[in-house]
C-alpha positions in Angstrom: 48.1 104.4 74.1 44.3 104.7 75.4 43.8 107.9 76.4 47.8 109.6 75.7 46.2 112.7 74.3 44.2 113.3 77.1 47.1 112.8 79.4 49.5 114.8 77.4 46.6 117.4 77.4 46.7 117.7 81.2 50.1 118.5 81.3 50.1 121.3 78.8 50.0 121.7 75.2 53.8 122.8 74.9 56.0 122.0 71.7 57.1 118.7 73.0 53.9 117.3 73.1 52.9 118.6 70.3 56.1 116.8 68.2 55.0 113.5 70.1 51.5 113.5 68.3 53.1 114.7 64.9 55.1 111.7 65.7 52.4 109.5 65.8 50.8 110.5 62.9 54.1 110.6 61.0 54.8 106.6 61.8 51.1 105.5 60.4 52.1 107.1 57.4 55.6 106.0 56.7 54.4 102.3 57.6 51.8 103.1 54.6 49.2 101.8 57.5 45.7 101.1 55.8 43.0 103.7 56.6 41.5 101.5 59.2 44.4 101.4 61.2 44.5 105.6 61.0 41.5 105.8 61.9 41.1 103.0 64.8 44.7 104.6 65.9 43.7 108.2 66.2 40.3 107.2 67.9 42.6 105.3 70.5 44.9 108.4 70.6 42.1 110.8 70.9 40.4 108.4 73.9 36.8 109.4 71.7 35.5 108.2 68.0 37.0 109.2 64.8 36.4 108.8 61.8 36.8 109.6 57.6 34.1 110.4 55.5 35.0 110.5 51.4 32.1 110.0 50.0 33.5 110.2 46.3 35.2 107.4 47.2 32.0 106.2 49.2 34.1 105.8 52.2 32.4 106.3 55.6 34.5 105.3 58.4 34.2 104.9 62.3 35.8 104.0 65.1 35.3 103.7 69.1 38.7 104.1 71.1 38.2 100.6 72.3 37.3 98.9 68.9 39.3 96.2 67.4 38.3 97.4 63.7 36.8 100.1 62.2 33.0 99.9 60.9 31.1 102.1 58.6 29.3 105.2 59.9 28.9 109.1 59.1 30.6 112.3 60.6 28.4 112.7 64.0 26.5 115.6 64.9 28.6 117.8 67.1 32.1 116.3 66.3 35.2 118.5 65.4 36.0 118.3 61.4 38.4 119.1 59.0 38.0 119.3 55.5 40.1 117.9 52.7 40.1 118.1 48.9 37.1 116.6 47.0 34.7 116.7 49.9 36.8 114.5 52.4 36.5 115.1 56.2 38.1 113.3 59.0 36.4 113.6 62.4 36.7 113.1 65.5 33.8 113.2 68.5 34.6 114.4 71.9 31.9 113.9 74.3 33.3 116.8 76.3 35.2 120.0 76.1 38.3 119.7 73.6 41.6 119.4 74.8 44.4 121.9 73.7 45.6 119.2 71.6 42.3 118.8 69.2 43.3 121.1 67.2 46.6 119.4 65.9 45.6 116.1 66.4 43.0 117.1 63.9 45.8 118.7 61.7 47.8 115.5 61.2 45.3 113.2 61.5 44.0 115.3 58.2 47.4 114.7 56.1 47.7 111.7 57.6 44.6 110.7 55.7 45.1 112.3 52.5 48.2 110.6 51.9 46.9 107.3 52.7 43.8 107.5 51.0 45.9 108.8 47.6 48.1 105.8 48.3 44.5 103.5 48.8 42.5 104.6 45.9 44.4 103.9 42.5 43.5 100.3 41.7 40.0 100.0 41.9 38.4 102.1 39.4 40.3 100.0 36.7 38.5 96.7 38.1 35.8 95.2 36.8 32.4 93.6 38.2 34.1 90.1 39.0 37.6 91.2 40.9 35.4 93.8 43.0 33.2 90.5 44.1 36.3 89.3 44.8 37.1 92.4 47.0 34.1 92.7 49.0 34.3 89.0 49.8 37.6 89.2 51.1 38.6 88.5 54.8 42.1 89.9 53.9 41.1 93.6 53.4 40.1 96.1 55.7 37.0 98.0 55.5 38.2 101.0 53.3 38.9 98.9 50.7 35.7 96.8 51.3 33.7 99.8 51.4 35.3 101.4 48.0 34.4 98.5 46.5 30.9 98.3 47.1 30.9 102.1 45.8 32.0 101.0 42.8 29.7 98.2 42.7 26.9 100.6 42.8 26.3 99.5 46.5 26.1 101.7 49.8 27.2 100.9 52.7 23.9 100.7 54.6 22.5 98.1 51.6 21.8 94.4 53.3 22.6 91.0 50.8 23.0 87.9 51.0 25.4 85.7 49.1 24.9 82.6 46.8 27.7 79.8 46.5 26.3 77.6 43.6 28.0 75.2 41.5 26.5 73.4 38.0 24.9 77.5 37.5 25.8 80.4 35.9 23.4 82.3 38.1 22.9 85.8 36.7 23.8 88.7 39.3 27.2 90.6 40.3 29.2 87.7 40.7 32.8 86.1 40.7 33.7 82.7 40.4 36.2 80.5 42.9 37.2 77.4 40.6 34.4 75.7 40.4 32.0 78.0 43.0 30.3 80.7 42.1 29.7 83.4 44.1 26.2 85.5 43.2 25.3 88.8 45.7 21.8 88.7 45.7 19.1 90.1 48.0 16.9 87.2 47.8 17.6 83.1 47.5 16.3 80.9 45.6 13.8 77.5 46.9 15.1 75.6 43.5 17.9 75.0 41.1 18.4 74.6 38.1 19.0 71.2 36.7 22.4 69.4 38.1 23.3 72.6 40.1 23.5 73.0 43.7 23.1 76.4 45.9 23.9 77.2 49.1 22.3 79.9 50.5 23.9 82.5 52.9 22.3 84.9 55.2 21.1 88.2 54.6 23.7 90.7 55.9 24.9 94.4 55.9 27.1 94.8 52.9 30.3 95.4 54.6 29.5 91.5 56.2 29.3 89.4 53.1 32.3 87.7 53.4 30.7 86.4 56.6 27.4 85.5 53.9 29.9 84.0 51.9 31.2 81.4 54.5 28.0 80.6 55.5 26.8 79.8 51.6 30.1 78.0 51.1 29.2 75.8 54.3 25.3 75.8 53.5 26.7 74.2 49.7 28.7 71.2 51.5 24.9 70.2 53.1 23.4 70.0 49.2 22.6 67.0 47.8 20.7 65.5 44.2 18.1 65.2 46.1 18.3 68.6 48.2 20.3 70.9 45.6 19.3 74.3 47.5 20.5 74.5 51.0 19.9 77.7 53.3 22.2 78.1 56.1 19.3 80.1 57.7 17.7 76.5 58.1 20.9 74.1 59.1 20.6 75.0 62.6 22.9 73.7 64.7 24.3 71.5 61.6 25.9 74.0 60.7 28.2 74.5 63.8 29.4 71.0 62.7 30.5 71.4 59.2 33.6 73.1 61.3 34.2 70.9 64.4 34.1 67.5 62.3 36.7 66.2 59.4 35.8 64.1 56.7 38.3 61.5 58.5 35.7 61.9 61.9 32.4 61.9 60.1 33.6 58.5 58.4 34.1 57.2 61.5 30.1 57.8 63.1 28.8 54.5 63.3 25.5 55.8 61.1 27.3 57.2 58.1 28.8 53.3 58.1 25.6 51.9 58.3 24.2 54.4 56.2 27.1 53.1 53.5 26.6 50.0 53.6 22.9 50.4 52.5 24.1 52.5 49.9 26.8 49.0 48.5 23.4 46.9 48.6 21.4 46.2 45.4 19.1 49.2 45.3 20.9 51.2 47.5 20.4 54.1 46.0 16.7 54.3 46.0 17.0 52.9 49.5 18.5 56.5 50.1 16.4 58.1 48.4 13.3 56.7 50.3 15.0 57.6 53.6 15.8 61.0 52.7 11.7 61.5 51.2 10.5 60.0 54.7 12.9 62.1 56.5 11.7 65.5 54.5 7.6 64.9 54.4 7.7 62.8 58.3 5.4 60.0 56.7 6.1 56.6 54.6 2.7 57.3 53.1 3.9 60.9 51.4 7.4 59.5 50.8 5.9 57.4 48.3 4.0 60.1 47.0 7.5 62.0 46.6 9.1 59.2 44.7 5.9 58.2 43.0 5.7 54.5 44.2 2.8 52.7 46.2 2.4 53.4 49.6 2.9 49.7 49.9 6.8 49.3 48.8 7.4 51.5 51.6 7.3 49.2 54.9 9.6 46.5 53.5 12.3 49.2 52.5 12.0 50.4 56.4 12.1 47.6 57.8 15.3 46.9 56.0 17.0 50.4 56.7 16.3 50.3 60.6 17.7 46.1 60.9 21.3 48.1 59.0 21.0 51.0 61.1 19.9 49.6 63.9 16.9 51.7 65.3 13.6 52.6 64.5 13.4 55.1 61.1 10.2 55.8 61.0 9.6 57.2 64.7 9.9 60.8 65.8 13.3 60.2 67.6 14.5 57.5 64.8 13.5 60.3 62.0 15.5 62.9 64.1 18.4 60.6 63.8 18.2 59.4 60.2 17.9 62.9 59.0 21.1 63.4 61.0 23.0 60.4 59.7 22.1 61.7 56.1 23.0 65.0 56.8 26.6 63.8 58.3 26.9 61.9 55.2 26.5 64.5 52.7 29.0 66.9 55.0 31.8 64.1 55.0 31.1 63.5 50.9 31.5 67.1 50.4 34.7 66.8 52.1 36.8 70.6 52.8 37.6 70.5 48.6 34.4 72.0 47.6 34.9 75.1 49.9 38.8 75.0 49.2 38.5 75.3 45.4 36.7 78.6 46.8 39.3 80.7 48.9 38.1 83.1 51.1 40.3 86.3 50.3 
């Protein structure tokens, strides 16, 4: 298809090839195609970008000829327009001369879009805050419908968020809620939680992105703990990779995690943890202590007895490295794939 116009061009622009582009526009519209096919299909037909621009609908879509989607952008200076009802104008941008076919490319690419774009736009003025959350959040719709969304949100395009997946919180913002995740659009994240919550914190994004934000969050969540309830994924690093190579079946089968349980079935375990997760966070027994308000002189004995389970030095640079991995690994195969599951992504 790359390119057809222009080779249809250089033959001439007689009736027949004229009926083979009104063909062309004629199947997007019977299939009902969304408008980001139309438009990624008439940017591959034209061999040049295209695009839409409604912005009463505040829809502002692009594409490149070789672009597997289309992404949000204005109506170029120099391009070749035509104008619809209620402001709309589809676009397209030839870098050179136009071809005798512009002009009716143009045509049906026009109609093409206004009956789409009736046939896209009836829904979602009658939803509310929550169900266009939902929307933008979404991996299962294209970026029309992504983009309309925000508009009615009150969001352009061009806005950067990030997005919170919290549990335990009614956090206040534009939200929706998956089960027991809530999803919060925020520009900012927060360092604490309230009490018995836990947030994960996705990265700041453009707007038309958050779904990606909202994978990251739900991955960034699976890391929290009691005594770590705010996770950013900005900060997991390459622990984050993990949480979607290893299974709660694989994780349970590290050799740390067990040891790391069976400290946990021992008389005290839990503080045990919790003393290996302070030294791990502050890098000294001393201000571990400090953290769980005990003397600095409970500390050694508890160490001692953590690295003769585990097996290694805890209280080293490289035995730190590795503790704060185990406990990491831990929490990730806890968390298990329910927490993000109760959370669907579109």
């Amino acid at each position: 298809m790359k390119g057809l116009l222009l080779r249809l061009s250089g033959l001439d622009a007689d009736a027949e090839n004229a009926v083979r582009v009104i063909g062309f526009f004629d199947r997007l519209i019977t299939d009902r195609a969304s408008l980001d096919v139309l438009v990624r299909s008439t940017a591959r037909l034209a061999d040049c970008p295209a695009g839409v621009h409604a912005p009463a609908q505040g829809l502002a879509l692009r594409a490149e000829p070789d672009a597997d989607a289309a992404a949000a952008g204005g109506v170029p200076a120099g391009a070749a327009v035509r104008r619809l009802e209620g402001g709309v104008v589809v676009w397209v941008a030839r870098a050179g001369a136009p071809t005798p076919l512009d002009d009716i490319l143009l045509e049906r690419f026009a109609i093409a879009t206004a009956v789409l774009l009736e046939h896209t736009s009836v829904p979602l003025p009658a939803l509310g805050d929550p169900a266009l959350v939902e929307l933008v959040l979404s991996e299962g719709i294209g970026t029309a419908e992504r983009s309309r969304a925000l508009h009615l949100l009150g969001l352009g395009t061009t806005a950067r968020l990030r997005v919170l997946a919290a549990t335990g919180a009614d956090l206040d913002g534009r939200a929706a809620t998956f089960g027991d995740v809530r999803a919060v659009l925020t520009a900012d994240g927060p360092e604490t939680a309230p009490p018995d919550a836990r947030i994960g914190v996705g990265p700041v994004v453009p707007v038309l992105d958050l779904a990606r934000s909202w994978q990251a969050a739900r991955t960034a969540l699976r890391f929290t703990a009691g005594a770590e309830p705010v996770v950013w994924w900005d900060r997991l690093g390459s622990l984050a990779a993990l949480a979607g190579v290893l299974g709660p079946a694989d994780l349970a089968a590290l050799p740390d995690v067990q040891a790391l349980d069976r400290l946990a079935a021992e008389p005290h375990g839990d503080d045990l943890l919790a003393a290996l997760t302070a030294l791990c966070a502050t890098g000294s027994a001393r201000k571990a202590a400090a953290v769980l308000h005990r003397h600095h002189s409970t500390m050694p004995a508890r160490l001692a007895r953590a690295g003769a389970v585990l097996g290694f030095d805890v209280d080293s640079p490289a035995g730190r490295f590795r503790l704060h991995l185990a406990l990491m690994l831990r929490r990730l195969r806890d968390a298990g794939p329910s927490e993000v599951d109760a959370a669907p992504n579109g």
